[in-house]
N, C-alpha and C positions, 0 to 999 in steps of 0.2 A: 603437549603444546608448550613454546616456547612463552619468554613473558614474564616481565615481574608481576611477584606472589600478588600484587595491592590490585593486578588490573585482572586477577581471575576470574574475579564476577563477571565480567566482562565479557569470557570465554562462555557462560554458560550457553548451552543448548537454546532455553527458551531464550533468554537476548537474542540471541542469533538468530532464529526468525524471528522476534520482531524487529528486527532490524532489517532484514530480508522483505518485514512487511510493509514496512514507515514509511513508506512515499506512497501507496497507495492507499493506507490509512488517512494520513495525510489529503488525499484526494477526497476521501470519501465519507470524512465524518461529519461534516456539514452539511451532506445532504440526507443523510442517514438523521442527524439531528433533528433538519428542517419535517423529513417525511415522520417521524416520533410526533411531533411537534403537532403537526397535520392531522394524524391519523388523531392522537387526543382531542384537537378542537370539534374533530368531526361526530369524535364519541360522545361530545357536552360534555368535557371534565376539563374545569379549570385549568389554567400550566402549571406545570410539572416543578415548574421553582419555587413554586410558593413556599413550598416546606420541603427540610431535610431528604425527609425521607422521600418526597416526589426528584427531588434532583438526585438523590441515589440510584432510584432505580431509573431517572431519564440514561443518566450517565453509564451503569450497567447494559441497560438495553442500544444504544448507541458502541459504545463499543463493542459486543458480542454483534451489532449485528454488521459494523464497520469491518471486524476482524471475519467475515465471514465471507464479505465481498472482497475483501484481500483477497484471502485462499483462494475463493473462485477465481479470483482476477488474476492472481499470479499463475495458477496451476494450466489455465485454458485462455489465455493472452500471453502472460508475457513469457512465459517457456515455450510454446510453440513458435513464437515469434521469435525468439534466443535463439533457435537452434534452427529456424532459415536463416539465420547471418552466414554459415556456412555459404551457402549457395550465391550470395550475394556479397560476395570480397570483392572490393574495389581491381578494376582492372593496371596494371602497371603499365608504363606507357614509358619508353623509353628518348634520350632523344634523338634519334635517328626519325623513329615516327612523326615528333613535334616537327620536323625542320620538316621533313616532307609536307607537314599538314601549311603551314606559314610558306 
């Protein structure tokens, strides 16, 4: 790959899916938060912020489970739906048709 050497990081594999993944993450970690959130109050256990170590593993658990609804979401939404854009090209319309349509 082409590229100065400073933005190689950059190139890595894993950035590149999550970069692939970030607008859906982005979708989905607030509710992934809120339903953590939920499911704790419903257990009787205090929030998860109180200490360290509760917002460690809120934040662990929230993202593994954000990053999981990516995958799904990307693999079975938006690639199936990528690849009917094929079928669905805008049609050309010349203007010999427009002056007919007017």
């Amino acid at each position: 790959m082409s590229g100065l050497p400073e933005t190689r990081i950059l190139r890595l594999r894993a950035l590149r899916f999550c970069g692939d993944l970030s607008y859906c993450l982005y979708l989905t970690h607030m509710m992934v938060m809120n339903l953590y959130d939920a499911l704790l109050g419903l257990l009787g256990h205090p929030p998860s912020v109180l200490s360290f170590r509760g917002l460690m593993v809120r934040a662990a658990a929230v993202l593994a489970g954000s990053f999981m609804i990516a995958v799904i979401s990307q693999r079975y939404l938006e690639q199936p739906a990528l690849r009917l854009k094929r079928f669905l090209k805008p049609r050309v319309v010349n203007r010999q048709q427009l002056s007919a349509v007017a």
